[in-house]
Backbone as CSV, one residue per row, in Angstrom:
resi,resn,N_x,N_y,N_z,CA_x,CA_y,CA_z,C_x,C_y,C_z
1,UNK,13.596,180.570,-77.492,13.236,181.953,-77.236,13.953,182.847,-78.238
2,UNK,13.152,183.201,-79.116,13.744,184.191,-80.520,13.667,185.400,-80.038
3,UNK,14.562,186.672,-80.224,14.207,187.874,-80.291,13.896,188.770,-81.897
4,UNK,12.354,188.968,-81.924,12.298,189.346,-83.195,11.671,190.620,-83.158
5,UNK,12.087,191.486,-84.343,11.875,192.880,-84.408,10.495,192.657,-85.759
6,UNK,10.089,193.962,-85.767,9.219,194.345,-86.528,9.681,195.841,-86.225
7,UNK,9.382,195.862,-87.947,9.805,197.676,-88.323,8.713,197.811,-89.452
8,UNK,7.928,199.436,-89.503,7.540,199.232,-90.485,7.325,200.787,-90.768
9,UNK,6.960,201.287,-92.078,7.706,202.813,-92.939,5.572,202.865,-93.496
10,UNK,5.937,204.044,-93.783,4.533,204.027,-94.181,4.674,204.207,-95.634
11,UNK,5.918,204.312,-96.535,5.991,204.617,-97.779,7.248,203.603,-98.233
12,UNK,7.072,203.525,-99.637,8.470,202.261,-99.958,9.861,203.769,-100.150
13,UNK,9.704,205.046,-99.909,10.988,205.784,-99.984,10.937,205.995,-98.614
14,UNK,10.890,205.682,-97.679,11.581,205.737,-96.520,11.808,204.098,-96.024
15,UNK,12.976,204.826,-95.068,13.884,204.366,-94.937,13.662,203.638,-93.243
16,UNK,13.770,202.549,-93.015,13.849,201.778,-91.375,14.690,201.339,-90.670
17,UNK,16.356,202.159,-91.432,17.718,201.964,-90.833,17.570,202.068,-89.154
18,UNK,16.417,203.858,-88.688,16.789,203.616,-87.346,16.513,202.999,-86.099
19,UNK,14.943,202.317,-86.777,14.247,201.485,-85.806,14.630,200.154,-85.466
20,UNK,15.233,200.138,-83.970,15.690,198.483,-83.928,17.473,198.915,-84.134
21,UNK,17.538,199.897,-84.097,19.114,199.409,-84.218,19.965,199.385,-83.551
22,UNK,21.100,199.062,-83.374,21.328,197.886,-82.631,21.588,197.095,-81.722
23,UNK,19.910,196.550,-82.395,19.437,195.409,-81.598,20.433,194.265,-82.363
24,UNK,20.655,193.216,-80.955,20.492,191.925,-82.328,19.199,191.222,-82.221
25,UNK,18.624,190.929,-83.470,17.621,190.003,-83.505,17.901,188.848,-84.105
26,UNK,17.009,187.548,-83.866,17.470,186.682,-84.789,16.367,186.187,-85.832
27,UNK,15.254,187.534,-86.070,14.580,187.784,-87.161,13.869,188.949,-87.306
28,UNK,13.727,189.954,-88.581,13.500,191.048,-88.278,12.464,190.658,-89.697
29,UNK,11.037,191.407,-89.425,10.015,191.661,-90.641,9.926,192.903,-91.078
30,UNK,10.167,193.413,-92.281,10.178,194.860,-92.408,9.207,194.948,-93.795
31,UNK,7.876,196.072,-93.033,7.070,196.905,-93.571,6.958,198.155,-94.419
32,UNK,7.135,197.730,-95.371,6.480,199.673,-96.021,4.781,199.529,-96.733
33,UNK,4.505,200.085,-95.320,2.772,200.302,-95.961,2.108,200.823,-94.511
34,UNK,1.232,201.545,-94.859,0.255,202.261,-93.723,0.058,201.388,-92.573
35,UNK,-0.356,202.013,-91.470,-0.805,201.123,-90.542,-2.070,201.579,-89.939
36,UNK,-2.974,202.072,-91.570,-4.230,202.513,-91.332,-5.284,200.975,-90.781
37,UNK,-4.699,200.148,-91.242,-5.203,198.268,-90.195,-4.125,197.632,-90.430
38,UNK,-4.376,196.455,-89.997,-3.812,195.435,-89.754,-3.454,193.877,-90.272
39,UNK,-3.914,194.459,-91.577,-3.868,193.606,-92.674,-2.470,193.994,-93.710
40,UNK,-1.612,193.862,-93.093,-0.380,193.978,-93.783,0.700,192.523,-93.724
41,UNK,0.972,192.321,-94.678,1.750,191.288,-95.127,2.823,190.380,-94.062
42,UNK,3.434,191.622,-94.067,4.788,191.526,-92.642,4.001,190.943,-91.618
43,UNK,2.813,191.989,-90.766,2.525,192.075,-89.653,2.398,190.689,-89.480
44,UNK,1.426,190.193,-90.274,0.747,189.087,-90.368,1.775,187.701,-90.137
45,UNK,2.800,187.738,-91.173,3.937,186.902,-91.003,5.098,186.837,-90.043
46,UNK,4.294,188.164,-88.964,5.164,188.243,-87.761,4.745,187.128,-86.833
47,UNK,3.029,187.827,-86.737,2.433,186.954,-86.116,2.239,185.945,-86.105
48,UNK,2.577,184.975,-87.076,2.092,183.361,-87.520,3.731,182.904,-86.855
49,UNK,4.860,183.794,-86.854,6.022,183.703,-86.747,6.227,183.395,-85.308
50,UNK,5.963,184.055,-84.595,6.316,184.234,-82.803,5.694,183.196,-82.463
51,UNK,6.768,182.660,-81.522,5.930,181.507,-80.619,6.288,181.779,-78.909
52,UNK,5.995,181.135,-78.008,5.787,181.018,-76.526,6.832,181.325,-76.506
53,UNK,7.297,182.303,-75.065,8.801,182.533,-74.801,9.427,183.873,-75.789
54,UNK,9.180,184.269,-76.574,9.561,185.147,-77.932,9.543,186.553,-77.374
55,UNK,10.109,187.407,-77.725,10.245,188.673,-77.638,10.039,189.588,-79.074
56,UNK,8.819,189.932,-79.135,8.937,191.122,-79.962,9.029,192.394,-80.465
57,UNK,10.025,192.740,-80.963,10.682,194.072,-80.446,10.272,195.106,-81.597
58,UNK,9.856,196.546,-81.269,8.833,197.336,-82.160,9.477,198.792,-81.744
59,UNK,9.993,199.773,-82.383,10.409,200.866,-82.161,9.757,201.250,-81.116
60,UNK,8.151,201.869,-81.682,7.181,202.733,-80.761,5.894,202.651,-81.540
61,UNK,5.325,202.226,-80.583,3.705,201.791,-80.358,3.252,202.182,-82.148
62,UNK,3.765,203.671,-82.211,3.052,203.351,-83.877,3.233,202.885,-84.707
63,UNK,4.383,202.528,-84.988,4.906,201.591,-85.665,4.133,200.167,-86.173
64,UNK,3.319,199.985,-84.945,2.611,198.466,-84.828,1.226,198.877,-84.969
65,UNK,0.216,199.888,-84.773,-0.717,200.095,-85.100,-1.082,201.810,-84.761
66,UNK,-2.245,202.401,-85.591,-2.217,203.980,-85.632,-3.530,203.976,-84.577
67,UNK,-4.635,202.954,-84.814,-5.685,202.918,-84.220,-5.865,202.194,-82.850
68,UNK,-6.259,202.847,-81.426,-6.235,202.282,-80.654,-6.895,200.660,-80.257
69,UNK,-7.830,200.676,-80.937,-8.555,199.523,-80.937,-7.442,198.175,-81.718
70,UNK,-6.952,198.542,-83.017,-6.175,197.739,-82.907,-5.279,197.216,-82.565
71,UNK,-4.427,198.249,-81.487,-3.419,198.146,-81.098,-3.732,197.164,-79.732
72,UNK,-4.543,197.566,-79.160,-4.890,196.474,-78.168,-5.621,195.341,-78.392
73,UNK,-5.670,194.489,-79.288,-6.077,193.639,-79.872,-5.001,192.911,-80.572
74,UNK,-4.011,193.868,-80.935,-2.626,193.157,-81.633,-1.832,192.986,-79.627
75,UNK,-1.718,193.648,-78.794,-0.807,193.146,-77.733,-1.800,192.319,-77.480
76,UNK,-2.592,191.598,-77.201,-3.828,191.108,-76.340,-3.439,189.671,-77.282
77,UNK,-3.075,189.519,-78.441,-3.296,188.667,-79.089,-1.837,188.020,-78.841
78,UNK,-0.892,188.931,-79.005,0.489,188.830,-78.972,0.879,188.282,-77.688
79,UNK,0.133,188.846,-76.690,0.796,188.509,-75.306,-0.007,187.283,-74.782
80,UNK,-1.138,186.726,-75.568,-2.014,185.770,-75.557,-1.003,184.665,-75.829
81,UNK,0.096,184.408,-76.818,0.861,183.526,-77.385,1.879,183.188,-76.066
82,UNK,1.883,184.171,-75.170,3.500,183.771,-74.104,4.449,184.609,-74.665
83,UNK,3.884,185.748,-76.098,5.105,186.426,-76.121,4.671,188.004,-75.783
84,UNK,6.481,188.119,-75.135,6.492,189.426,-74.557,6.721,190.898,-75.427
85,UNK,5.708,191.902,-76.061,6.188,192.865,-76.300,6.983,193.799,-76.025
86,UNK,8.501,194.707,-76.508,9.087,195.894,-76.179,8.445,196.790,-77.325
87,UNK,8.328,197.948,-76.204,8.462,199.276,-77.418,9.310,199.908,-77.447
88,UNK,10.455,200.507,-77.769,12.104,201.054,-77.637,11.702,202.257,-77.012
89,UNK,10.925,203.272,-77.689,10.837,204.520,-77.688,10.238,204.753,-76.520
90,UNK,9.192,203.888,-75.818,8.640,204.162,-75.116,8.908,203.397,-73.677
91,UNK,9.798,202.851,-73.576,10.669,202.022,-72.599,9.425,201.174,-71.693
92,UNK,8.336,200.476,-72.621,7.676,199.615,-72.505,7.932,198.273,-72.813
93,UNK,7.595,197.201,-71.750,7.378,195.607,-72.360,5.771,195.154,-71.745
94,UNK,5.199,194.362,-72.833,4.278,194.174,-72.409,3.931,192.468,-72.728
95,UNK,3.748,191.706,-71.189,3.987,190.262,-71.140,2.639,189.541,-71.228
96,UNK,1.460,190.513,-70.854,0.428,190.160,-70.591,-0.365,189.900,-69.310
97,UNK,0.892,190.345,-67.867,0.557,190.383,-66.955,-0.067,191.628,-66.386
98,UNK,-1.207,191.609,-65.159,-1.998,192.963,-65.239,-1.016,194.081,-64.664
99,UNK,-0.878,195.219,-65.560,-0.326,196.409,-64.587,-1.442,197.764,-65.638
100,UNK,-1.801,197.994,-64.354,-2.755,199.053,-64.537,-2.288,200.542,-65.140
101,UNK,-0.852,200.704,-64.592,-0.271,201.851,-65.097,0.382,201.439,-66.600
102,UNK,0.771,200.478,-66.790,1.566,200.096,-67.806,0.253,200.169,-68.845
103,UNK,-0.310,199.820,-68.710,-2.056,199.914,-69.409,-2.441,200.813,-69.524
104,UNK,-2.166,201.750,-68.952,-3.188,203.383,-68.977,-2.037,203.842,-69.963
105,UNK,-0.642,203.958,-69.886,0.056,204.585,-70.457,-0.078,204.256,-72.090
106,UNK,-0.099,202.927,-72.660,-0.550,202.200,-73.615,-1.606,202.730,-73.970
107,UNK,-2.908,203.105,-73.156,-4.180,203.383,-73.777,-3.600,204.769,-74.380
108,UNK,-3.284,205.762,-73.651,-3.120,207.007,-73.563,-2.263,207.442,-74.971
109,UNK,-1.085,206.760,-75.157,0.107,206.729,-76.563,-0.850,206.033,-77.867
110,UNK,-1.406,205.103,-77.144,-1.962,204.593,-78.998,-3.055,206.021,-79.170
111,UNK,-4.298,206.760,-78.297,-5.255,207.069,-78.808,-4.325,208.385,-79.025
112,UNK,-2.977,209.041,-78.786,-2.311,209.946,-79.496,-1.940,209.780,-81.185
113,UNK,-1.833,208.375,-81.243,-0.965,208.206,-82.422,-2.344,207.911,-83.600
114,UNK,-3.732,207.677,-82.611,-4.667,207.619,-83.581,-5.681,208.808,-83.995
115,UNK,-5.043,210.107,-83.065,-5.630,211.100,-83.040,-4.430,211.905,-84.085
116,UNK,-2.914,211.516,-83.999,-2.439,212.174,-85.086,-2.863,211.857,-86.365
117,UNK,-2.918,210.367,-86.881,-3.514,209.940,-88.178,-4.584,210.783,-88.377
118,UNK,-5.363,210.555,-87.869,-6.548,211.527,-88.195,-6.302,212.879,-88.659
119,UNK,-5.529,214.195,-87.793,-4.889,215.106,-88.299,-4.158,214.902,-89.550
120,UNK,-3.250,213.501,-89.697,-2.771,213.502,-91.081,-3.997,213.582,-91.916
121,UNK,-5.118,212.836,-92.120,-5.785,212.349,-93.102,-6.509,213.796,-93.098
122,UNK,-7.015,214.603,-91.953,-8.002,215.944,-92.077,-6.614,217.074,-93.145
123,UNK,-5.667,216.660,-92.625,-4.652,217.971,-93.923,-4.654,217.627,-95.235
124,UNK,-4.426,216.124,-95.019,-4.753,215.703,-96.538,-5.876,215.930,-97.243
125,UNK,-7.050,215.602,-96.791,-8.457,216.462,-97.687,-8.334,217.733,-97.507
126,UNK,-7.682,218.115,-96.769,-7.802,219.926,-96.663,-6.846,220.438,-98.066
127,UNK,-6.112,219.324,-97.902,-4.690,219.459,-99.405,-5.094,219.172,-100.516
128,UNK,-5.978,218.420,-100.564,-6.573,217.685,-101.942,-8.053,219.140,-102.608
129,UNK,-9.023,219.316,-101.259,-9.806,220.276,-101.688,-9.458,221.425,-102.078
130,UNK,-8.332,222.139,-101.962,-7.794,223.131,-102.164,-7.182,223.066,-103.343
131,UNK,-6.337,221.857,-104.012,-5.550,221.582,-105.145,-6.809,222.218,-106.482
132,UNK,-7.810,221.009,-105.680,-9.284,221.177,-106.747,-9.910,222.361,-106.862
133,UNK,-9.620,223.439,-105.725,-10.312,224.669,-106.241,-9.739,225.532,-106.954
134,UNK,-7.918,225.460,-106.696,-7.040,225.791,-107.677,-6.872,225.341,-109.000
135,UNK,-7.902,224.190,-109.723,-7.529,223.793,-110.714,-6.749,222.087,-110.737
136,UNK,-6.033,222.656,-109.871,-4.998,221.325,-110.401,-5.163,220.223,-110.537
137,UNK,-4.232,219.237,-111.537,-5.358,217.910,-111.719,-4.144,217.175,-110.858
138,UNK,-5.412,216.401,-110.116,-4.840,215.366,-109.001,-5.028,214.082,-109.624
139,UNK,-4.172,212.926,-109.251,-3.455,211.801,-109.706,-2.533,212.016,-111.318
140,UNK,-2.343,210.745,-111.573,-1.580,210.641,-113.153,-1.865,211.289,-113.973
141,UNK,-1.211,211.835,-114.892,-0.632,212.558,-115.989,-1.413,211.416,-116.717
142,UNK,-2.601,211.774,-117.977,-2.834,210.817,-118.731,-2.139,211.121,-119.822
143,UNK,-1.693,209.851,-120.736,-0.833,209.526,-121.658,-1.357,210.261,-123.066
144,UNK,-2.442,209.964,-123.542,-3.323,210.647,-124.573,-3.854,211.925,-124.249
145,UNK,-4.089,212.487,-125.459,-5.132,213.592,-124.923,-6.402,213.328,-125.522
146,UNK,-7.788,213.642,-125.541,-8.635,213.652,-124.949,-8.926,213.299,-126.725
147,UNK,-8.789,213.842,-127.441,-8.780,213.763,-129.420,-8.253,212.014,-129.471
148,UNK,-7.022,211.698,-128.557,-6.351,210.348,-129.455,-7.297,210.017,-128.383
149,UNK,-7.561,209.497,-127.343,-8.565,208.755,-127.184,-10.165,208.574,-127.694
150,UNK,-10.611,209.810,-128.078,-11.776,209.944,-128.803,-11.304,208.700,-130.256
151,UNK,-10.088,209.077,-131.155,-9.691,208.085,-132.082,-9.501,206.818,-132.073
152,UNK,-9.103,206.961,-130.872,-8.672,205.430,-130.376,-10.108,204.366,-129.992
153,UNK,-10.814,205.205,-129.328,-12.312,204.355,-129.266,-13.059,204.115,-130.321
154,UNK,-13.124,204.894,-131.850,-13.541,204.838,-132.902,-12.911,203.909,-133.513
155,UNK,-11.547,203.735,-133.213,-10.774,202.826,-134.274,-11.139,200.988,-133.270
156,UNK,-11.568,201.174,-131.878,-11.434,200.020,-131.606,-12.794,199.681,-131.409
157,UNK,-14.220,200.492,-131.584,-15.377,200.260,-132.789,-15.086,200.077,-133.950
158,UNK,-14.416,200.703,-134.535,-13.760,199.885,-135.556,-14.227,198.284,-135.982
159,UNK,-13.394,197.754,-134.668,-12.691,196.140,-134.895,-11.480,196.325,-134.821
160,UNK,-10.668,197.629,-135.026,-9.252,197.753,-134.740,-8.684,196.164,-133.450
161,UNK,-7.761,195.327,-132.873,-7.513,194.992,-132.174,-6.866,195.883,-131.635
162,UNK,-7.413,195.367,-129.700,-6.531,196.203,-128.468,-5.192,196.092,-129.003
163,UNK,-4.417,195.011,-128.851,-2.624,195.337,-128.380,-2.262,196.180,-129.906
164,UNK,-2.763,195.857,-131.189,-2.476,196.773,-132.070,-2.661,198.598,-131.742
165,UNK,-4.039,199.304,-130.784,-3.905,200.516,-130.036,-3.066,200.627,-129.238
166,UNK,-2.561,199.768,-128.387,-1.862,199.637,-127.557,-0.481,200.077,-128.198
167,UNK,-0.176,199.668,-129.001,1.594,199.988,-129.461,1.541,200.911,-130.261
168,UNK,-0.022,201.239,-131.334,0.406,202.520,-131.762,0.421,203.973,-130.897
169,UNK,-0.229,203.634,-129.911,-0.629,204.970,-129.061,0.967,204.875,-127.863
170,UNK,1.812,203.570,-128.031,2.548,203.923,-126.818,2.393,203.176,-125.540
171,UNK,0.852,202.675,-125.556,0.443,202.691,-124.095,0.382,201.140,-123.833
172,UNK,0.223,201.084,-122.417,-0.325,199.020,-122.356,-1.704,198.774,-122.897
173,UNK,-1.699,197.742,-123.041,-3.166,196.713,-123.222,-4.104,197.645,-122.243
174,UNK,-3.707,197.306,-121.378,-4.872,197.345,-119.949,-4.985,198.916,-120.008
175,UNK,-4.487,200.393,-120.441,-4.636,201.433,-120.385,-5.657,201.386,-121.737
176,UNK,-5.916,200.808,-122.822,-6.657,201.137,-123.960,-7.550,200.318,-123.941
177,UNK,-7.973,199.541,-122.912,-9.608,198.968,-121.875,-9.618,200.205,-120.707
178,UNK,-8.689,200.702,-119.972,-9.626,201.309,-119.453,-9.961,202.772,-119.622
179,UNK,-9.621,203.071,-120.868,-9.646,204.414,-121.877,-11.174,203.926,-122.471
180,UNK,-11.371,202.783,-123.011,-12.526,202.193,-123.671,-13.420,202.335,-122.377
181,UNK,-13.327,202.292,-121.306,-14.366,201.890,-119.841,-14.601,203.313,-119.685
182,UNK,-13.674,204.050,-120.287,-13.774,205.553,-119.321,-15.110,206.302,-120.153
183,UNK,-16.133,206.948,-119.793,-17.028,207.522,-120.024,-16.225,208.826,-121.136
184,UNK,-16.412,208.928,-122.064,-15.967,209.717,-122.815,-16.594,211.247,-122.725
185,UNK,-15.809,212.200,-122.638,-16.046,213.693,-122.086,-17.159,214.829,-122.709
């Protein structure tokens, strides 16, 4: 009977010092990546991880999934094995035995935490459409301007070789293919 934690950050600059602490576990999987599904690395190697008897220990419900549907499909699956979920925050365990209140409360916290995502993602296009009506250019800073790439595609019609553009312009291989891919302005 292992007690194992799962922690997980939605960005690699934050930080998962406070989730789980201290606990002792005698294995902890730690996440930095969305928990827009359930196709994350950790999660996955949690799950192949836990066996019958196991305790797996999870800050709070969001942590483990944003969307209600998956979230009950990850305990359903989890508690399918013989192992027992905690949520810290929410002074939940869930074994797989029926409790109707313990269930409603579960339904009720995940479709919060999948109704906040959503609010995240509606500010974010609200943040992004607004950047764009202001002008501003959203993603990377390109390396060239718009002349050395015009040169740079002439010289590699040319016959110029890539990694030779590549080191005179500064840039990688793979940026002076996809400068060559990019529809020219």
């Amino acid at each position: 009977m292992a007690s194992v934690g799962y922690v997980r950050v939605s960005s690699v600059d934050q930080k998962t010092d406070r989730q789980l602490d201290g606990l002792v576990l005698d294995k902890i999987f730690e996440e930095k990546a969305s928990a827009a599904d359930t196709k994350r690395p950790q999660l996955e190697a949690c799950l192949d991880y836990i066996r019958e008897g196991d305790t797996l220990n999870v800050h709070s419900i969001d942590r483990l999934a944003r969307n209600l549907q998956d979230l009950l499909r990850l305990i359903a699956e989890i508690t399918g094995k013989g192992v027992s979920v905690t949520f810290h925050k929410e002074h939940l365990t869930f074994t797989g035995q029926s409790d109707p209140f313990q269930t409603l409360q579960l339904q009720i916290i995940g479709a919060v935490a999948e109704f906040e995502r959503a609010l995240i993602k509606e500010r974010q296009r609200e943040g992004i459409a607004k950047a764009k009506e202001k002008g501003k250019h959203l993603g990377r800073v390109r390396k060239l301007t718009s002349e050395q790439e015009e040169t740079l595609r002439s010289k590699a019609s040319a016959g110029e070789e890539k990694i030779k553009l590549a080191q005179e312009y500064g840039i990688s291989r793979q940026s002076v293919y996809r400068i060559l891919a990019r529809v020219a302005p």
